[in-house]
C-alpha positions in Angstrom: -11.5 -18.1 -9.9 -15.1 -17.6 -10.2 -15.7 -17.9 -6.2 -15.6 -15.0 -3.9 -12.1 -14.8 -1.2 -13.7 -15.5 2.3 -13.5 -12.5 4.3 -10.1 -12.6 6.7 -12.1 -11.9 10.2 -14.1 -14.8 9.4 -11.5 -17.0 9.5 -9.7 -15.2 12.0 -11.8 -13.2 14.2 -8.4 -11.0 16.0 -8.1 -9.8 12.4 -9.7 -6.2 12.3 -12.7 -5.9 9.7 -11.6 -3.2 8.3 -8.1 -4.8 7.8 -10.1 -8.0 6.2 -11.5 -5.2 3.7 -7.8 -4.1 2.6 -7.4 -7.6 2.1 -10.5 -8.3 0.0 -9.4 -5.0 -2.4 -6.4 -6.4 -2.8 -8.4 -9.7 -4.1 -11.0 -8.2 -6.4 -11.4 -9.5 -9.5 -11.9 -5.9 -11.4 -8.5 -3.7 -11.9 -11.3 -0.7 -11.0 -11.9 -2.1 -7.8 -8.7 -2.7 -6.5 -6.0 -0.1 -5.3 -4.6 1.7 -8.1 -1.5 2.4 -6.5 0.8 1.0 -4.0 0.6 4.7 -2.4 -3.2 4.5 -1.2 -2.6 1.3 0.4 0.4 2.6 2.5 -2.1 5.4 3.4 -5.3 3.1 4.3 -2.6 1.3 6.8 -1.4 4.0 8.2 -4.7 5.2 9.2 -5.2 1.5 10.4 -2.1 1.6 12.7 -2.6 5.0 14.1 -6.0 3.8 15.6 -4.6 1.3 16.8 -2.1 2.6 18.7 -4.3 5.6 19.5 -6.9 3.9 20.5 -6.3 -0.2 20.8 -9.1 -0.5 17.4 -9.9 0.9 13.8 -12.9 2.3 13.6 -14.3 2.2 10.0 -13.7 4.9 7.4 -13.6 5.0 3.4 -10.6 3.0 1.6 -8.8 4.4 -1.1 -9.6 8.1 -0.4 -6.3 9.6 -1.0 -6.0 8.4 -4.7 -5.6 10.7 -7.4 -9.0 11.9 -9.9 -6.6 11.0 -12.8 -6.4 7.1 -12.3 -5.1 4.8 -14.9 -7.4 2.3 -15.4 -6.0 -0.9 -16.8 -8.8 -2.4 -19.0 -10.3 -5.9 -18.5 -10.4 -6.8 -22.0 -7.3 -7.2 -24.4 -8.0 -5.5 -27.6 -5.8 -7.0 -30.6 -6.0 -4.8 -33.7 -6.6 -6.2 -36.6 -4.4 -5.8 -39.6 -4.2 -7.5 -42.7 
């Protein structure tokens, strides 16, 4: 758990780079660093497919722009209160 996912193009080189970075935010260890909603992924492989049919690659461009300013945040700590 403590090691780092290999990156998919490395493994695979026909695997797009910016698909491998998808990938890699779907992996990371920090709820704050991974999607927060199933909604900005649909729309970061959208944008991936549309290149691609466009324009046979995916150039690079910011992941995770289209989420919302309000996110929800699950904390990476459980906090038990304490009663007596």
């Amino acid at each position: 758990m403590a090691l780092q996912p290999v990156p998919s193009d490395t493994i695979a080189p026909k695997i797009p780079a910016l698909v491998s970075e998808i990938i890699l935010k779907l992996l990371a260890k920090t709820a704050k660093d991974r999607y927060q909603s199933a909604w900005e992924i649909k729309i970061d492989l959208e944008q991936c497919l549309i290149q691609l049919e466009n324009t046979g690659r995916i150039e690079p461009f910011l992941l995770a722009q289209q989420d919302s300013s309000d996110k929800f945040y699950i904390p990476e700590k459980l906090y038990i209160p304490y009663c007596r």
